[in-house]
N, CA, C and O atoms as a GROMACS GRO file, in nm:
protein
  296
    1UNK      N    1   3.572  -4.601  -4.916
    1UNK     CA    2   3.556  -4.685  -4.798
    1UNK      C    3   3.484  -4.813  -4.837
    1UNK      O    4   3.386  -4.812  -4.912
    2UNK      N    5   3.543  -4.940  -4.776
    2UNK     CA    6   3.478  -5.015  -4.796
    2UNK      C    7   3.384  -5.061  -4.713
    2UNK      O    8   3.384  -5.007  -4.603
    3UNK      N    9   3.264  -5.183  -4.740
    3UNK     CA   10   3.168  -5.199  -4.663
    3UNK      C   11   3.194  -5.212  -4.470
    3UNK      O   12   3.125  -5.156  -4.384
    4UNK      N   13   3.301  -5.293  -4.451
    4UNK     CA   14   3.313  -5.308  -4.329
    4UNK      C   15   3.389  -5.163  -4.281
    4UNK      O   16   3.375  -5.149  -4.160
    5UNK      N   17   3.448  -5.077  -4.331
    5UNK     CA   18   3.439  -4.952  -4.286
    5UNK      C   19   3.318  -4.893  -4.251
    5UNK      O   20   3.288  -4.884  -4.132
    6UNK      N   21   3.232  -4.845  -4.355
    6UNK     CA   22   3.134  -4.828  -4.313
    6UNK      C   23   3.026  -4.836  -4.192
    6UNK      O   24   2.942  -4.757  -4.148
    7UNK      N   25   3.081  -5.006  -4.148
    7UNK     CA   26   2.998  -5.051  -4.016
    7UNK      C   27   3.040  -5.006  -3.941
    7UNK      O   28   2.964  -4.964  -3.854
    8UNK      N   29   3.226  -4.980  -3.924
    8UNK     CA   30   3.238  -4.937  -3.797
    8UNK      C   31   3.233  -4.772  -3.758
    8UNK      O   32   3.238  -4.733  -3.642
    9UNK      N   33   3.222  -4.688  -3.864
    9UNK     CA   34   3.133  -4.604  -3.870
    9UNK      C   35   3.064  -4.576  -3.810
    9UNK      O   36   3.073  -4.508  -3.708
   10UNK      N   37   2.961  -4.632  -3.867
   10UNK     CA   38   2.794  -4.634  -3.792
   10UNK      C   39   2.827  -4.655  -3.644
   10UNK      O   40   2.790  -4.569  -3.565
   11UNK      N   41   2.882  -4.743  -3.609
   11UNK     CA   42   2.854  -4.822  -3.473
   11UNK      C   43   2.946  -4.699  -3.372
   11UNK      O   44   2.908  -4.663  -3.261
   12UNK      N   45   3.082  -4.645  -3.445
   12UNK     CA   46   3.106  -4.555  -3.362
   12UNK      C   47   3.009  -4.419  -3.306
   12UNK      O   48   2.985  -4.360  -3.201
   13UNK      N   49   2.974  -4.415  -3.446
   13UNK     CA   50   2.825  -4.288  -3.426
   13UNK      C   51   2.757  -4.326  -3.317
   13UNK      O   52   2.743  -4.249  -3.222
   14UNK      N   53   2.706  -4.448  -3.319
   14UNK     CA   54   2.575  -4.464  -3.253
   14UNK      C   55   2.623  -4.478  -3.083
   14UNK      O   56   2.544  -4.468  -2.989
   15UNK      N   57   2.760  -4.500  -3.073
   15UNK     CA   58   2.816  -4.526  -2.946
   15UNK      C   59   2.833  -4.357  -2.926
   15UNK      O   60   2.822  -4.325  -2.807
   16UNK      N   61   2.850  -4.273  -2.993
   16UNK     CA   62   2.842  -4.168  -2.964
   16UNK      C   63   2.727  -4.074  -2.931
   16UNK      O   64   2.745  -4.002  -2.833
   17UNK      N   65   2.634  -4.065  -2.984
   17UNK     CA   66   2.465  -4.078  -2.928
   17UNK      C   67   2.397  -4.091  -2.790
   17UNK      O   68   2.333  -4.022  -2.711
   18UNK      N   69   2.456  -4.247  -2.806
   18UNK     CA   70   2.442  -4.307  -2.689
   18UNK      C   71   2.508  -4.247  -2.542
   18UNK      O   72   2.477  -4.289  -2.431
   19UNK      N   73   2.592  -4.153  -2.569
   19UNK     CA   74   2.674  -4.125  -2.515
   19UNK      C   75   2.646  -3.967  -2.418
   19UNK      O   76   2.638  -3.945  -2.297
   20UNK      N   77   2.636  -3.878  -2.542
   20UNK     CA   78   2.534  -3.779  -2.525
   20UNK      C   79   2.427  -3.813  -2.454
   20UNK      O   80   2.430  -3.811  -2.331
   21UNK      N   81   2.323  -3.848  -2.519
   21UNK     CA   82   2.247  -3.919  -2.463
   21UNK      C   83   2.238  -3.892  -2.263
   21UNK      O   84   2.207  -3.804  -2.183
   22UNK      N   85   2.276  -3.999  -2.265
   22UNK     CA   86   2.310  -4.050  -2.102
   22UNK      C   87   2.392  -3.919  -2.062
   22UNK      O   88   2.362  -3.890  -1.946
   23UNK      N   89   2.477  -3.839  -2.110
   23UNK     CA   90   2.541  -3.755  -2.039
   23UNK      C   91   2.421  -3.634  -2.038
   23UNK      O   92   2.368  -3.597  -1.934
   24UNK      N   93   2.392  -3.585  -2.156
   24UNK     CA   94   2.263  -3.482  -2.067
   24UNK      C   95   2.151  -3.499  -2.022
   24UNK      O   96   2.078  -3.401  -2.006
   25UNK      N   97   2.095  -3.674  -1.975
   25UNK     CA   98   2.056  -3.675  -1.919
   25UNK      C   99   2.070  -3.703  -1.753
   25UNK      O  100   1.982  -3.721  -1.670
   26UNK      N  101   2.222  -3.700  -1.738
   26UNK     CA  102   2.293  -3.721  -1.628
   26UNK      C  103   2.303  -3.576  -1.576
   26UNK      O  104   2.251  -3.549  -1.468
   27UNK      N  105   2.363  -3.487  -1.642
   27UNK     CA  106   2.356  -3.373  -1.600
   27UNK      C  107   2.231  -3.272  -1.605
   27UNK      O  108   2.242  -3.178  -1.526
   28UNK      N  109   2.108  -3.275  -1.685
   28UNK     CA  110   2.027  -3.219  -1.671
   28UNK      C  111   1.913  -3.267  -1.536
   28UNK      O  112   1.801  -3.226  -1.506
   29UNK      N  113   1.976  -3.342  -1.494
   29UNK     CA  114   1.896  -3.451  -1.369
   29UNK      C  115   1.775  -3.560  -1.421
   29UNK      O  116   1.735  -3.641  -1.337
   30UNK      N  117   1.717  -3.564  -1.562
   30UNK     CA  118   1.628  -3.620  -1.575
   30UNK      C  119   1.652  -3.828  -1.558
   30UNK      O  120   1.576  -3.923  -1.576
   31UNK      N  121   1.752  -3.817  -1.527
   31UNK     CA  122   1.804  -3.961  -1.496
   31UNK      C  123   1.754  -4.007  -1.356
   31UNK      O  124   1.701  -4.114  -1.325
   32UNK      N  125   1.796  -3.858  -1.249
   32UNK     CA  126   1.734  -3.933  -1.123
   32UNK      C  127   1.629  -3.990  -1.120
   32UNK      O  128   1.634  -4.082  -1.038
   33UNK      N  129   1.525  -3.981  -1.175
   33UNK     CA  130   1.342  -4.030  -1.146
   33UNK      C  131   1.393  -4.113  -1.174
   33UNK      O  132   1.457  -4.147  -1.074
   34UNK      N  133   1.415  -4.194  -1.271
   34UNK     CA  134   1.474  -4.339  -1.372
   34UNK      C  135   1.567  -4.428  -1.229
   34UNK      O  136   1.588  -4.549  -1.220
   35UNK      N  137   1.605  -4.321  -1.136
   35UNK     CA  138   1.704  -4.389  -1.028
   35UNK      C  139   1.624  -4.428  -0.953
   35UNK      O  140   1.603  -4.549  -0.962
   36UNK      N  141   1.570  -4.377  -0.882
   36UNK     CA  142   1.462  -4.311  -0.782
   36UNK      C  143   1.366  -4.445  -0.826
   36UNK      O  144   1.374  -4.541  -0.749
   37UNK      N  145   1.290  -4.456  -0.924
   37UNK     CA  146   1.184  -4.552  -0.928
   37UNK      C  147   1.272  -4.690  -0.938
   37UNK      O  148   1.206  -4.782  -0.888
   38UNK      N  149   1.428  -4.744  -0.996
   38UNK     CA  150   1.448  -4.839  -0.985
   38UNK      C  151   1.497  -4.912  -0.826
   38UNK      O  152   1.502  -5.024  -0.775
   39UNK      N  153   1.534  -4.734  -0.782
   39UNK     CA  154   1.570  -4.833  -0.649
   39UNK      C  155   1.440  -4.825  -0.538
   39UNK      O  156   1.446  -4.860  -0.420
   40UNK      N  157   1.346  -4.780  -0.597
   40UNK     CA  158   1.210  -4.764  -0.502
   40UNK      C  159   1.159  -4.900  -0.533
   40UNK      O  160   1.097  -4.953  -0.440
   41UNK      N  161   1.172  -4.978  -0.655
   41UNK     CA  162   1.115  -5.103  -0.679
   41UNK      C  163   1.208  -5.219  -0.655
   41UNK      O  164   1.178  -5.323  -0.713
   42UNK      N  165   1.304  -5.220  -0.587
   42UNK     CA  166   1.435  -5.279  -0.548
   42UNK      C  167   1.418  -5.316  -0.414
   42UNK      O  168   1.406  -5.430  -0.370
   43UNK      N  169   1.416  -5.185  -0.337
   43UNK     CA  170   1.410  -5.196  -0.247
   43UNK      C  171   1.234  -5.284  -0.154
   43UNK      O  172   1.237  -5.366  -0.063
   44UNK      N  173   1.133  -5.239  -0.208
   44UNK     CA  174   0.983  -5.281  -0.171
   44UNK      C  175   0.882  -5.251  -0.285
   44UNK      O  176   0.805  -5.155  -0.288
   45UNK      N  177   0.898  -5.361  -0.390
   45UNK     CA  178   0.792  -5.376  -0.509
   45UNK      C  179   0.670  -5.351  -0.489
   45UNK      O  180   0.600  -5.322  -0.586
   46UNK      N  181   0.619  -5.355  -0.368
   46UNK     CA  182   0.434  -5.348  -0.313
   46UNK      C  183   0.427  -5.192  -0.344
   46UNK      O  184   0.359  -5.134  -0.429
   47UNK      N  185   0.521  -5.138  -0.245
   47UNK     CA  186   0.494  -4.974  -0.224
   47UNK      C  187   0.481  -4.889  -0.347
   47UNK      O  188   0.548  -4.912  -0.448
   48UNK      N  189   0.379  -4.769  -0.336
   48UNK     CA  190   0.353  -4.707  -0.453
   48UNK      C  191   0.496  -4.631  -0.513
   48UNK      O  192   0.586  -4.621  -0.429
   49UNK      N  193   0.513  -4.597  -0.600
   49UNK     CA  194   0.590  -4.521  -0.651
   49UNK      C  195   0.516  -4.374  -0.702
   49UNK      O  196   0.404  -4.356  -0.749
   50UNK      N  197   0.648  -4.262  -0.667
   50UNK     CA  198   0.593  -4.159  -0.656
   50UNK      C  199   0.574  -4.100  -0.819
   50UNK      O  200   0.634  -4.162  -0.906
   51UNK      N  201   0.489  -3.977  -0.861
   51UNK     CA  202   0.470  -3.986  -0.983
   51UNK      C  203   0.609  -3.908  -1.038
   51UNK      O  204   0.691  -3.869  -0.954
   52UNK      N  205   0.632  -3.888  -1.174
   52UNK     CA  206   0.749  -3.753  -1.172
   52UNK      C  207   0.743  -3.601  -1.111
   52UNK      O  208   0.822  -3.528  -1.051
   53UNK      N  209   0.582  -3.589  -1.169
   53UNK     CA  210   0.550  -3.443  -1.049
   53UNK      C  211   0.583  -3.507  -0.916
   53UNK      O  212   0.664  -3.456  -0.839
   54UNK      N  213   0.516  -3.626  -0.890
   54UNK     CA  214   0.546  -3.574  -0.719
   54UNK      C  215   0.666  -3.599  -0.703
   54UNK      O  216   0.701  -3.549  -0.597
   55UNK      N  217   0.755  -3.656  -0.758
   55UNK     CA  218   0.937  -3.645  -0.741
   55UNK      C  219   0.959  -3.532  -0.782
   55UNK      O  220   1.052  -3.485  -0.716
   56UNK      N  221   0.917  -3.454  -0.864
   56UNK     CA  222   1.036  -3.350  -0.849
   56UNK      C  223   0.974  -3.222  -0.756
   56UNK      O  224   1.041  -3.122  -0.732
   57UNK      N  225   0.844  -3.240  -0.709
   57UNK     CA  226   0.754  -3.163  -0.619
   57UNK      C  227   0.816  -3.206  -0.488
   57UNK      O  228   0.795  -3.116  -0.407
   58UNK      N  229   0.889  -3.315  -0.428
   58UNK     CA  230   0.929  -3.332  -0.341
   58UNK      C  231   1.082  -3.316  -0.327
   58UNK      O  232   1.117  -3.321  -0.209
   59UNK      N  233   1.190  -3.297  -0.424
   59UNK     CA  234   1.292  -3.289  -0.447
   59UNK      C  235   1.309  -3.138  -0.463
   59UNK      O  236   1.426  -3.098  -0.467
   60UNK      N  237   1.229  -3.065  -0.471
   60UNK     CA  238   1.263  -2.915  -0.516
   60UNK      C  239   1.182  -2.886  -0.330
   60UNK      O  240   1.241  -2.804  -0.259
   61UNK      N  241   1.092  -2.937  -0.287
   61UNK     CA  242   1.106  -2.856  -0.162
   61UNK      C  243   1.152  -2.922  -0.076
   61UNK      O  244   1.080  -2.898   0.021
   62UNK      N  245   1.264  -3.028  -0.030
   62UNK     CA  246   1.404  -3.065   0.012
   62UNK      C  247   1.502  -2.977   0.000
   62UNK      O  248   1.572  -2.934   0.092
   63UNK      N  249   1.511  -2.939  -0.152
   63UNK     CA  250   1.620  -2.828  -0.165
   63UNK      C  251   1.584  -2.693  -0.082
   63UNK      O  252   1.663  -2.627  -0.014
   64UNK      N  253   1.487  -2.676  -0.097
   64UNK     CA  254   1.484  -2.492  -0.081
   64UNK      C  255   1.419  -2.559   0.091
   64UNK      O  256   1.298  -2.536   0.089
   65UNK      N  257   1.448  -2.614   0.198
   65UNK     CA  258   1.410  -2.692   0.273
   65UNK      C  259   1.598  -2.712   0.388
   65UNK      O  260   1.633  -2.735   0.504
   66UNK      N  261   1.644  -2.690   0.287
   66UNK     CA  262   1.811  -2.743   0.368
   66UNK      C  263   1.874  -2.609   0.390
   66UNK      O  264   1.909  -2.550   0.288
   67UNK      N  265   1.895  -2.547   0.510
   67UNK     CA  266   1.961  -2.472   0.569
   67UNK      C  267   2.090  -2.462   0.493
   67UNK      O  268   2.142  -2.364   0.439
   68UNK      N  269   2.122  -2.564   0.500
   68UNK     CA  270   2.280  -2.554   0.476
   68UNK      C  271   2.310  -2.569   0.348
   68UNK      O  272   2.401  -2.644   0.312
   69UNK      N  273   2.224  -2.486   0.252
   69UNK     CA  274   2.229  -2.431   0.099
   69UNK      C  275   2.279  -2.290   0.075
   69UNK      O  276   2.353  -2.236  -0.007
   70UNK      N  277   2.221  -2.260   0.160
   70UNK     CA  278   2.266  -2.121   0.171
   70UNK      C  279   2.195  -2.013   0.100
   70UNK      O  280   2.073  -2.032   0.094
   71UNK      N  281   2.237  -1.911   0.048
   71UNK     CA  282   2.173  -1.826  -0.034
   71UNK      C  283   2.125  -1.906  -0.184
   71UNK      O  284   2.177  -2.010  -0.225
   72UNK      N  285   2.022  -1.838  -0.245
   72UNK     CA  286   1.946  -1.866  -0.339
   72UNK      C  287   1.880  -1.783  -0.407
   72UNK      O  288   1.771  -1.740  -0.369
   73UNK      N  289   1.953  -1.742  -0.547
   73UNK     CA  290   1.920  -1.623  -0.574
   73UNK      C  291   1.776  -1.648  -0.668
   73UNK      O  292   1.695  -1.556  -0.653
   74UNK      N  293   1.746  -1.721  -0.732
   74UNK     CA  294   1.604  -1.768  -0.817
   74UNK      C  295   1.504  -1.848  -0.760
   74UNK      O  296   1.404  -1.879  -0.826
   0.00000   0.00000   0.00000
């Protein structure tokens, strides 16, 4: 391989990473807070923002909070 092989290599790797990346943090939920504080500072920059405990302290008793969840076995 020559050198400019090489680069595109790398760059595919790293687009792949990147990729992962963002996807388990999309699906493991740790993206919402990252949502949550940009559109909390979007919407009114003065107002406090909540901490990650208290987001996910307030997001977990919403859930177990909604009727219309239904059963819940854990």
């Amino acid at each position: 391989m020559n050198r400019l092989d090489m680069t595109a290599v790398k760059r595919r790797a790293v687009g792949w990473v990147r990729w992962v990346r963002w996807y388990v943090r999309e699906v493991s939920g740790e993206a919402t807070y990252d949502k949550y504080v940009a559109h909390a500072r979007a919407c009114d920059p003065v107002t406090r923002v909540m901490t990650r405990r208290e987001f996910e302290r307030s997001r977990t008793d919403a859930r177990e909070a909604d009727p219309r969840d239904g059963f819940r076995c854990c």
